[in-house]
VOPAGU-2260 file (C-alpha; in pm, 1 decimal, decimal comma):
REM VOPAGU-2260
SITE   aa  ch    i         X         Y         Z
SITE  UNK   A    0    8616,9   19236,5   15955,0
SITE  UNK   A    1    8811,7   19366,5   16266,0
SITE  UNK   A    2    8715,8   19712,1   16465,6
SITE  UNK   A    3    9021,7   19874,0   16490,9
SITE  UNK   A    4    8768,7   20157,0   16682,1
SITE  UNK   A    5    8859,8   20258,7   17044,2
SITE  UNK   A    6    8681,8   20114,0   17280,5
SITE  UNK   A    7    8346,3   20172,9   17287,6
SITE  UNK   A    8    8358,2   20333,5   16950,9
SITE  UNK   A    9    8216,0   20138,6   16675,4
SITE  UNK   A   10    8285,3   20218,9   16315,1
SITE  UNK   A   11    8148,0   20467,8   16056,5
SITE  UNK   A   12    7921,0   20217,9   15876,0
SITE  UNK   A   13    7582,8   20388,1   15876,1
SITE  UNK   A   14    7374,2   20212,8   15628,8
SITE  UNK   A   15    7088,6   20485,1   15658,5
SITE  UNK   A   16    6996,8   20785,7   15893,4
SITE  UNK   A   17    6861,0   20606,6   16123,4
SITE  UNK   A   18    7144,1   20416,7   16226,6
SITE  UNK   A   19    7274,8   20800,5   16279,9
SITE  UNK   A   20    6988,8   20872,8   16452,5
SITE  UNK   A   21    6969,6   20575,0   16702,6
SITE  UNK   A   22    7347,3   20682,1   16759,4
SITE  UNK   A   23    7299,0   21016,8   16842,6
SITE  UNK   A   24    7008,9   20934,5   17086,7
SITE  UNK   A   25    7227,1   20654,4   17207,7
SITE  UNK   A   26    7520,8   20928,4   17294,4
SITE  UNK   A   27    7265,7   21176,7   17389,8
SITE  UNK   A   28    7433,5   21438,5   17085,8
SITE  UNK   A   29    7180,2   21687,0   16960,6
SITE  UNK   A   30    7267,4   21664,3   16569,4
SITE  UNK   A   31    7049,6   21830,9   16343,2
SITE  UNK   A   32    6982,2   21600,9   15995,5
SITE  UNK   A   33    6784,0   21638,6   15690,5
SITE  UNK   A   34    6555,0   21364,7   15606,8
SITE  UNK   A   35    6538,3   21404,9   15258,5
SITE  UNK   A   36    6912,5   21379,1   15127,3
SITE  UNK   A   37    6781,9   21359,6   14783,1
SITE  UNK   A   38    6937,7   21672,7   14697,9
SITE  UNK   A   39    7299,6   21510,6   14678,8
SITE  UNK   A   40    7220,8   21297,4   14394,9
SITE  UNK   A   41    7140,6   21639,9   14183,0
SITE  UNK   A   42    7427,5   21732,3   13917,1
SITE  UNK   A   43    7623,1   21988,1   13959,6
SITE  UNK   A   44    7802,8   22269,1   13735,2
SITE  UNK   A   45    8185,0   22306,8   13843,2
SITE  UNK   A   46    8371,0   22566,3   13606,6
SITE  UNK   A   47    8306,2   22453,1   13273,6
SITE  UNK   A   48    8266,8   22047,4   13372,6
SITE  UNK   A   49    7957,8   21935,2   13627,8
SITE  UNK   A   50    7947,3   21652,4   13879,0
SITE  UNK   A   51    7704,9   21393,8   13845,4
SITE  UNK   A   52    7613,9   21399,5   14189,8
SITE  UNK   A   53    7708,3   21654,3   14521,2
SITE  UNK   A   54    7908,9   21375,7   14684,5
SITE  UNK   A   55    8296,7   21392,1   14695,3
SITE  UNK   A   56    8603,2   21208,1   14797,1
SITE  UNK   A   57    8863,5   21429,2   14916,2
SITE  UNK   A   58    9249,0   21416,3   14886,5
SITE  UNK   A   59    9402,3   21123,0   15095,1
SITE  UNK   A   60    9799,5   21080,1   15045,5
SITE  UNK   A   61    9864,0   20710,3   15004,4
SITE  UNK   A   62   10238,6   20761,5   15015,0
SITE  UNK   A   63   10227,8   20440,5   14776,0
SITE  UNK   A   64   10363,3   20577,7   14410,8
SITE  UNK   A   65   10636,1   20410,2   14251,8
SITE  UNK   A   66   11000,0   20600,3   14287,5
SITE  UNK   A   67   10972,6   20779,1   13949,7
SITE  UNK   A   68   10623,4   20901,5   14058,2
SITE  UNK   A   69   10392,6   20693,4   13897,8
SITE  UNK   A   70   10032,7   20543,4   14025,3
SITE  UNK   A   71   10166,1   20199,8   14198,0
SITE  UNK   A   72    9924,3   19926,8   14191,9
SITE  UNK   A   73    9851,4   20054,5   14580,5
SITE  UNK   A   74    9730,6   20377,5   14431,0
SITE  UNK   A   75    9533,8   20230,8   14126,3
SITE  UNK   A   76    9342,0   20027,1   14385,6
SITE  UNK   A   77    9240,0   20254,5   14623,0
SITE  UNK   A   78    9141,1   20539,5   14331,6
SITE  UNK   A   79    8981,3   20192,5   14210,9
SITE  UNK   A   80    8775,4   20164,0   14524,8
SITE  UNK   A   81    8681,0   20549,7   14512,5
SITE  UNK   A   82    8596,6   20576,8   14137,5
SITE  UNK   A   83    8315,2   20262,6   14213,3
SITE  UNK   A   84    8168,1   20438,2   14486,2
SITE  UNK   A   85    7995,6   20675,0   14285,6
SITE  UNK   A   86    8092,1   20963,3   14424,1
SITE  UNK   A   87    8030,6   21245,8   14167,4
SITE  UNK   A   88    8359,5   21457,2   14239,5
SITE  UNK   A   89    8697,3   21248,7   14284,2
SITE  UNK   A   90    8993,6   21511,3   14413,2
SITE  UNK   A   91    9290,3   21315,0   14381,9
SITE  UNK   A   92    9604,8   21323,4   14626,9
SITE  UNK   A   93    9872,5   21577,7   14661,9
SITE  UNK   A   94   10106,6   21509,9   14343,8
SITE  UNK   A   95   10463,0   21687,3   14290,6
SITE  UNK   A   96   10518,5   21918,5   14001,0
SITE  UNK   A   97   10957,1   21870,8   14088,8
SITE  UNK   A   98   11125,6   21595,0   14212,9
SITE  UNK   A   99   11296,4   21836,3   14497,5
SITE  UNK   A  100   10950,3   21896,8   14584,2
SITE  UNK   A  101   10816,8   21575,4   14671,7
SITE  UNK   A  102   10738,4   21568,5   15037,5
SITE  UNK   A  103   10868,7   21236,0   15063,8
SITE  UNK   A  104   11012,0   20938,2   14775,7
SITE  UNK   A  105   10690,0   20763,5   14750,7
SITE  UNK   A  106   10481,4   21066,7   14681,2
SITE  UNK   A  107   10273,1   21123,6   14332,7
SITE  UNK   A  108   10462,9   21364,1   14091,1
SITE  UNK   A  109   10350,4   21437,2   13754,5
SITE  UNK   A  110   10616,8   21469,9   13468,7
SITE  UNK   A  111   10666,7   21409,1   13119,1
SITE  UNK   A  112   10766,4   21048,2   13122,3
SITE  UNK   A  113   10501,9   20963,9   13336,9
SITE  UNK   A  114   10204,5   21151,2   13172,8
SITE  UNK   A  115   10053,4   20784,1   13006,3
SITE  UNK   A  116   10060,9   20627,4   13424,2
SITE  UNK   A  117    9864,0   20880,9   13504,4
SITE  UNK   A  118    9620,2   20899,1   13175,5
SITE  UNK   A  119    9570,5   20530,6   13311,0
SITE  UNK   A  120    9446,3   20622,2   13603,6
SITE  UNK   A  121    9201,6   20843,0   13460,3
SITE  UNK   A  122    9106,0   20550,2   13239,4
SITE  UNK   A  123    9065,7   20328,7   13539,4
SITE  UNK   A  124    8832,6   20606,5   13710,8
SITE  UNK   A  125    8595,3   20621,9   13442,5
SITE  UNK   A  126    8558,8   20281,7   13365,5
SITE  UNK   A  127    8461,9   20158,3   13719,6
SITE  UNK   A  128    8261,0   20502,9   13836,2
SITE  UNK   A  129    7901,6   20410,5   13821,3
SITE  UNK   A  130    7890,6   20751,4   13647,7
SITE  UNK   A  131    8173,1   20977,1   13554,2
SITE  UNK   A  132    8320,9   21217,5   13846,1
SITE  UNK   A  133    8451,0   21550,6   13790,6
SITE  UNK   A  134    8847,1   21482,6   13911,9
SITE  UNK   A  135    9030,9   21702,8   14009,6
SITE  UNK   A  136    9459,5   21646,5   14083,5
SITE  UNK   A  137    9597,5   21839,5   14341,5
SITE  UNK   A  138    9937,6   21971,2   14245,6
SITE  UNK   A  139   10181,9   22042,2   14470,2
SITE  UNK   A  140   10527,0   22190,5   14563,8
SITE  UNK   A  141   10628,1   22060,7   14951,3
SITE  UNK   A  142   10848,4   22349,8   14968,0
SITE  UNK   A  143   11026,5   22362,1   15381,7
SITE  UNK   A  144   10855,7   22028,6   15405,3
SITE  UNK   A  145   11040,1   21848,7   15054,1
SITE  UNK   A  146   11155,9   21515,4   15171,6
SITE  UNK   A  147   11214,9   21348,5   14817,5
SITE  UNK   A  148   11467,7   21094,4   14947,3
SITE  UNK   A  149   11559,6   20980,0   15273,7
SITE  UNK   A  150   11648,6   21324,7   15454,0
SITE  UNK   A  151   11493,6   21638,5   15442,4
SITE  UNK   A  152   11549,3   21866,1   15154,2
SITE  UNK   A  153   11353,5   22226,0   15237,6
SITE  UNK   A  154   11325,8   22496,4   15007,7
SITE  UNK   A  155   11185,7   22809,1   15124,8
SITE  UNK   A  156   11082,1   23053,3   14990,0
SITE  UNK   A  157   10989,4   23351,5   15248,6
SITE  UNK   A  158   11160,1   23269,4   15603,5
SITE  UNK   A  159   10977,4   23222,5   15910,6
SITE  UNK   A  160   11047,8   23218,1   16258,8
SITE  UNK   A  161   10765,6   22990,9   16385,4
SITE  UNK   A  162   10810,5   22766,4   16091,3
SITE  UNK   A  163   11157,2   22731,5   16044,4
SITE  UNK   A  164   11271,5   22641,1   16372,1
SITE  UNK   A  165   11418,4   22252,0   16380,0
């Protein structure tokens, strides 16, 4: 596999603290670790759900859905490659409750023709997740930002100087 690192960076492929460690002594960084990271395989109660473990993957934007919004094949793999990490909480990307609020044409959005896509996708998560992960779908409105098609489309709601100038 190719480092794409800068050079004299090597990539974020700890196997264990130690490799950390020997890291951090090699860069002479004082970082303070826990040795026992037992702890983040313990459940956890969120609301009225509970994560089988304290690990997470956080939102990441493919830009990858299909024009109408749905999980492309893109999408399904990398929430694919997520799900059968095992990570206990799975917070999926930004995903547009409008069309006109789509920060740009490839974007997730949620909507009533669509709901089955994304029912899939839950479907997929579960059945590769070594066990099953709280999820969480981030909703979203782009607002000044909405770029649904190939110009800018920005709907605001409260002006401001510092953020509205071009």
């Amino acid at each position: 596999m190719t480092d794409h690192a800068a050079p004299g960076h090597r990539r974020f492929d700890y196997q264990d603290t130690s490799d950390l460690q020997a890291d951090l002594v090699r860069l002479s960084l004082a970082w303070p670790q826990e040795e026992d990271l037992s702890c983040l395989g313990s459940p956890l109660a969120i609301g009225r759900g509970s994560s089988p473990n304290r690990l997470a993957v956080q939102p990441m934007e493919g830009c990858d859905g299909t024009l109408d919004g749905c999980p492309s094949d893109l999408t399904l793999r990398r929430y694919h490659r997520f799900a059968s990490g095992g990570s206990g909480l799975l917070w999926v990307e930004a995903t547009a409750v409008v069309p006109e609020g789509r920060a740009n044409p490839r974007q997730l959005w949620l909507h009533e023709a669509n709901v089955s896509a994304f029912a899939g996708l839950v479907s997929q998560i579960d059945a590769v997740a070594p066990a099953r992960p709280y999820k969480v779908l981030q909703l979203t409105h782009s607002g000044r930002y909405s770029r649904p098609v190939d110009q800018a489309f920005p709907q605001v709601a409260v002006s401001n100087p510092w953020l509205d100038r071009p």
